[in-house]
C-alpha positions in Angstrom: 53.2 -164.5 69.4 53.3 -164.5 72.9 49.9 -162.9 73.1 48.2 -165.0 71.3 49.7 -168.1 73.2 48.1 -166.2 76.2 45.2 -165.5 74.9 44.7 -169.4 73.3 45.2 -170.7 77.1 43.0 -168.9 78.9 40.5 -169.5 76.1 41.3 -173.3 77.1 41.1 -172.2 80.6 38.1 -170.7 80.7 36.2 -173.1 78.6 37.6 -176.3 80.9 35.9 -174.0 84.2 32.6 -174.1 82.2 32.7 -177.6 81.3 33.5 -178.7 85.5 30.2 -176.3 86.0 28.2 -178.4 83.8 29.8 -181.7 85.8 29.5 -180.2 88.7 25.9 -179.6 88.4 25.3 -183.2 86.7 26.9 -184.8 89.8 24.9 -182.5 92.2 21.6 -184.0 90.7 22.7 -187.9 91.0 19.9 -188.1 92.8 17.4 -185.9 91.7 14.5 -188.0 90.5 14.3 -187.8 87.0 17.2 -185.4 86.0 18.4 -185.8 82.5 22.2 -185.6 82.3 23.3 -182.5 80.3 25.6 -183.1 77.8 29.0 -180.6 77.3 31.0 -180.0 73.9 33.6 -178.0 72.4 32.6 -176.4 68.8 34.8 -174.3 66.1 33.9 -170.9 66.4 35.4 -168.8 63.1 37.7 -165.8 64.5 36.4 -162.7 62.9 38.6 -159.9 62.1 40.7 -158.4 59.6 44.1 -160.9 59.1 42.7 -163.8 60.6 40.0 -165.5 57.6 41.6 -168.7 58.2 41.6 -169.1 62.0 39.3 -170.8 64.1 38.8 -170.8 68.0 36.7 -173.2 70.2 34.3 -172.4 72.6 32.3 -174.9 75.2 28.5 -175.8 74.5 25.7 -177.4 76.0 24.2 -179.0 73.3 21.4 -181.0 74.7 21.0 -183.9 77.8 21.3 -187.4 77.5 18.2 -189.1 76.7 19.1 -192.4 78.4 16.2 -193.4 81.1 17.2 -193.4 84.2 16.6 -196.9 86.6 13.0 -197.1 87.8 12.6 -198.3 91.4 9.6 -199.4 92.9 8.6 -197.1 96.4 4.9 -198.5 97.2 3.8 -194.7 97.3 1.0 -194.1 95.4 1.6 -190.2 94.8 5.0 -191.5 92.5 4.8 -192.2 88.9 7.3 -193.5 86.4 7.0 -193.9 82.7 8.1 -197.0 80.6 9.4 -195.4 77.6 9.8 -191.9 76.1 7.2 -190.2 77.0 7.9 -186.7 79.1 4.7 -185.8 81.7 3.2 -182.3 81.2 2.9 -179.6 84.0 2.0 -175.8 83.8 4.3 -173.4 85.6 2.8 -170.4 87.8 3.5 -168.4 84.5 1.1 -170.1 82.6 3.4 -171.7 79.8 3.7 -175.7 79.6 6.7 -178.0 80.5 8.0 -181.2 80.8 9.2 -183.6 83.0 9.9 -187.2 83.7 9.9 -186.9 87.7 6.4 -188.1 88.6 7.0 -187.4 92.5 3.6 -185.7 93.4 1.8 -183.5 96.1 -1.8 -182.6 96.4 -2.1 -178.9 97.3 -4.8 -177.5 99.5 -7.2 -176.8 96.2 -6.6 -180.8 95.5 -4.5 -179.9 92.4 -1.5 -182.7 91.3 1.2 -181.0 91.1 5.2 -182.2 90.9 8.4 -181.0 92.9 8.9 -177.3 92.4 5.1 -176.8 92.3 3.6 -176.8 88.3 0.6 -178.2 87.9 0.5 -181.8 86.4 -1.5 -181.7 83.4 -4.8 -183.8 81.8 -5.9 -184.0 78.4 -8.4 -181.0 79.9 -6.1 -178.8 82.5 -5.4 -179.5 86.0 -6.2 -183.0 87.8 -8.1 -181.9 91.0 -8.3 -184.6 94.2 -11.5 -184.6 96.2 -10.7 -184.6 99.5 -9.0 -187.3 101.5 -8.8 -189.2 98.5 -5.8 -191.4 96.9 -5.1 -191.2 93.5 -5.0 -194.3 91.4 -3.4 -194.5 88.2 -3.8 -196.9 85.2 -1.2 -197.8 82.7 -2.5 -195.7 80.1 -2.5 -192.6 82.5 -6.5 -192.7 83.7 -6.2 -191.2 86.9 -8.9 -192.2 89.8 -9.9 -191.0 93.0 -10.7 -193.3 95.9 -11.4 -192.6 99.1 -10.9 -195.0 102.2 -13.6 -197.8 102.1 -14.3 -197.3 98.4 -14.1 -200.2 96.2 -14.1 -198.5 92.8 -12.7 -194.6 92.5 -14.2 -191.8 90.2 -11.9 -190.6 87.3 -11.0 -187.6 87.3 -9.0 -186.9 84.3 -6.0 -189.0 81.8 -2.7 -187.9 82.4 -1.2 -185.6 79.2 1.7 -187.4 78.0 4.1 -186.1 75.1 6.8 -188.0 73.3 9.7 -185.9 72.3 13.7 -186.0 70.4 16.0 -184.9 72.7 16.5 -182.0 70.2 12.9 -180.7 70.7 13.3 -179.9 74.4 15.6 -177.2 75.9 15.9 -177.5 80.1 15.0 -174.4 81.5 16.4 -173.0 84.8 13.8 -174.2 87.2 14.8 -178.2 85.7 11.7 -178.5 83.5 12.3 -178.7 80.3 10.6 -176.5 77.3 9.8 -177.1 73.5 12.0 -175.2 71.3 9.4 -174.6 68.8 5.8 -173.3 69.0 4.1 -176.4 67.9 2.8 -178.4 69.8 4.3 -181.8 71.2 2.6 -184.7 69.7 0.6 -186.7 72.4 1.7 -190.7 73.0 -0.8 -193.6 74.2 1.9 -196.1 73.9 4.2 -194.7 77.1 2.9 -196.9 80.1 2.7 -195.6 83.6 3.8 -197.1 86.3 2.3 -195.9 89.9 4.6 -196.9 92.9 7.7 -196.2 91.3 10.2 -193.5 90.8 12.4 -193.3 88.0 16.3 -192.1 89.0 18.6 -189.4 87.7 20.5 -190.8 84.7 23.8 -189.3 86.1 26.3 -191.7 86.1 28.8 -190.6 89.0 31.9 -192.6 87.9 31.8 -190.9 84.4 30.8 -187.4 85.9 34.1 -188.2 88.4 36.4 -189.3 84.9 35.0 -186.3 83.2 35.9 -183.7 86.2 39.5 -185.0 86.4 40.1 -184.9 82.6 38.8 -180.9 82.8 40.7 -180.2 85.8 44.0 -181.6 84.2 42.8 -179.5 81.2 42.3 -176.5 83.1 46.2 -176.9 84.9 47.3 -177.4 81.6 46.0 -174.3 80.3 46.8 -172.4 83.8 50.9 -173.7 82.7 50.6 -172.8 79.4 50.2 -168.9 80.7 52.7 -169.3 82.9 54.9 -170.6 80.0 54.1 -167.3 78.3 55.2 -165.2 81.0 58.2 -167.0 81.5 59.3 -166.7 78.6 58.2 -163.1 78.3 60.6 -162.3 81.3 63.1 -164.6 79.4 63.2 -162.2 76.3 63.2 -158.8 78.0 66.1 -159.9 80.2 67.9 -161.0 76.9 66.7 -157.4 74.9 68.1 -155.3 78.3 71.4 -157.5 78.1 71.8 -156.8 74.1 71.7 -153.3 75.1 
């Protein structure tokens, strides 16, 4: 019995330390233009083993991000795009394979290539948007993007931005913070998403509620931490009382 009230804790334990990793990482990208809070859960796992059919444990889960838009803030840089609405941008990693992203902060490279933080490629309905030299982009609401240079009155497009719309389900956030369809078919294109140049949209972290939701799992955590302690208290307790019986 006493086992298995160790064993249950330190299940509790364990899972409450993955949980304040998941907060943890939520409130370390408050800031982070675009970040989608990700979401943590607790599901029944069935015990498997001979004498235990009926027993269930619980393990932590990430089962998706929020997909609440973070507050879009006007910068007056033209290299920053928001979108009004669901719509995910699409980039291509060095790999080759096709992302997403909602953080429209962009940097020209020296080829002229759009790209967004971390360096993928932002993508047009043909490939990569290339910049001629010293020129500004300018982008249009339905994600035509321009190229004007300095004393221009009218730029020359160069491509429309690739713009997906997506459930929260259908993405997976991969370790570089671009997220990934989970299936092989393709993500459905949207013309109804507006862009907005000039602005940024903001993480959707909420740092009160990640600051709630870190002292509720620390509490849980302690409370696991005394339930072991419990355990081997009263271990000691019925050893001592076994050695006196003798």
């Amino acid at each position: 019995m006493i086992d298995r009230m160790i064993f249950t804790a330190m299940a509790g334990a364990r899972n409450a330390v993955d949980q304040l990793a998941v907060t943890a990482n939520n409130m370390a990208n408050a800031a982070t233009p675009g970040f989608r809070e990700q979401l943590a859960a607790f599901r029944a796992v069935p015990v498997v083993g001979e004498g235990a059919p009926t027993r269930v444990s619980s393990v932590d889960s990430t089962p998706g991000f929020s997909s609440v838009g973070g507050r879009i803030e006007q910068t007056g840089n033209p290299f920053d795009l928001a979108l009004e609405g669901d719509g995910w941008f699409t980039v291509k990693r060095p790999d080759g394979s096709l992302a997403y992203t909602r953080a429209g902060r962009l940097s020209v490279d020296s080829g002229g290539v759009l790209r967004v933080a971390g360096g993928a490629a932002l993508q047009g309905d043909n490939g990569e948007l290339r910049m001629p030299a010293g020129s500004v982009p300018e982008v249009g609401g339905d994600g035509a993007v321009f190229a004007r240079r300095e004393g221009e009155v009218t730029g020359t497009l160069v491509g429309r931005l690739r713009i997906v719309r997506a459930d929260p389900g259908a993405l997976d956030r991969g370790p570089d913070g671009l997220y990934q369809a989970t299936t092989a078919l393709p993500l459905a294109g949207s013309t109804a998403v507006r862009v907005r140049q000039g602005a940024s949209e903001s993480s959707n972290v909420s740092v009160s509620e990640a600051m709630v939701q870190m002292i509720s799992q620390t509490r849980m955590f302690e409370l696991s931490m005394q339930m072991v302690r419990n355990a081997d208290q009263n271990a000691r307790s019925a050893n001592q009382l076994i050695t006196a019986a003798r």
